[in-house]
N, C-alpha and C positions, 0 to 999 in steps of 0.2 A: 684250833678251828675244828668245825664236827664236820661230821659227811656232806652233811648240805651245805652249799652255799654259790656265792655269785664267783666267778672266775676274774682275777685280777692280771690282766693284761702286763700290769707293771710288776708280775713277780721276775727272780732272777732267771728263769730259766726262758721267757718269754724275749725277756729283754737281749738274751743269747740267740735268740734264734732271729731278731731282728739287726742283729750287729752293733747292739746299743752296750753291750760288754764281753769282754774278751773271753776267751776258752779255748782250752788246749784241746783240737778236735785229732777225734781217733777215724771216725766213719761217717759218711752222710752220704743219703741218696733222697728220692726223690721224697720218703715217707719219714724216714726216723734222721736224729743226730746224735752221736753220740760221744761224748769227752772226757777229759777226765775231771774227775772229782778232785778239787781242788783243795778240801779237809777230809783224805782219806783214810778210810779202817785198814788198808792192806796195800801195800803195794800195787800197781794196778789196776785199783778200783775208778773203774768206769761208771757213769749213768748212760742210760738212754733213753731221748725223750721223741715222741712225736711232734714231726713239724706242723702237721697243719690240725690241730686240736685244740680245744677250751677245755677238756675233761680236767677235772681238780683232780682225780684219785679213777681208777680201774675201773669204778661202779657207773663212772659218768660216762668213759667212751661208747662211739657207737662199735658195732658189730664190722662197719665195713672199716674201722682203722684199726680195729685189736690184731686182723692176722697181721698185716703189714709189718707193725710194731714188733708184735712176738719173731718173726721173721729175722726183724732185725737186731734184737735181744740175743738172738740163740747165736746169727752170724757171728756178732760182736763178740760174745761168747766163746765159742769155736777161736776165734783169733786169740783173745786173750788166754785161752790155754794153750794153742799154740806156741806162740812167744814166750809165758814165763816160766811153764810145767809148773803150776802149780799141783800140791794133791785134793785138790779140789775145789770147788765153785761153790759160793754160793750168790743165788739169785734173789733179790726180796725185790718187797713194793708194798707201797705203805698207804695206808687210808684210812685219813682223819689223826689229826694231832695224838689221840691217846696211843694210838698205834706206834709213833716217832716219824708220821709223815711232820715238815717241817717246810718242803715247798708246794704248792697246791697248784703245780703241774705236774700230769699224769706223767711218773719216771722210772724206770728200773733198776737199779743196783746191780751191776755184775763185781763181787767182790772175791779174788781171790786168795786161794788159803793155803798153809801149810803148818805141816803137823809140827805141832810147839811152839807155832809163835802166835802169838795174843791174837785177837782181834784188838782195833782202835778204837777206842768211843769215837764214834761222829763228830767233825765243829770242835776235835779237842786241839788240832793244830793244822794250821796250813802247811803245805806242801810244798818245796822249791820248784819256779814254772820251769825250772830249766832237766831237772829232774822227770818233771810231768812231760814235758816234749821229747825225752830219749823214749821213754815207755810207750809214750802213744808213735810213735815213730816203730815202736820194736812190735806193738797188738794191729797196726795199720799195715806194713807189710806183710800181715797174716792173712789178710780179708782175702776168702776170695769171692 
């Protein structure tokens, strides 16, 4: 899909936010939610998305939801180095298919890293959910 386009209500991240599919949640407040990625690159690896938004990619939100969000990016952040000490973070976000965005709600990737171990391709395997609930259990008593 390219930059432009019409906002599909029925993607997976929309559907999470109405309780219409499951997700192992790390954080939520009034503005963002945040889970874990359930085919991830790294141990860890969290999204976070805005709850009350249509933007498809970064370029579509308005002005008054981006701090909110980034707020809750860096929080989410801050916990998940807290918890696993990684040697470092990286944060992306993706806009428009050729880029590797792949759902078209506006999301952030906090992936955690460590020196010598690979990154994952995306979507190359899912995750055990019982796995995914110790870790978001271990980045959620981070938050503060």
């Amino acid at each position: 899909m390219s930059l432009d386009g019409t906002y599909d209500p029925g993607n997976i991240f929309a559907k999470i936010l109405r309780g219409e599919m499951p997700s192992v949640r790390v954080f939520e407040d009034e503005h963002v939610l945040a889970f874990m990625d359930v085919f991830p690159q790294s141990k860890g690896h969290v999204l976070v998305i805005p709850k009350h938004s249509t933007a498809r990619n970064f370029l579509e939100e308005t002005p008054e939801n981006i701090g909110p969000l980034m707020l809750g990016v860096q929080r989410v952040a801050k916990a998940v180095r807290a918890a696993l000490s990684p040697d470092g973070l990286m944060i992306s976000q993706f806009n428009g298919a050729v880029s590797g965005q792949t759902v078209y709600h506006l999301h952030f990737h906090i992936i955690p890293r460590w020196e010598a171990v690979a990154l994952g391709r995306h979507g190359e395997g899912m995750a055990d959910t019982e796995e995914l609930k110790a870790l978001a259990a271990q980045i959620s008593a981070q938050i503060a």
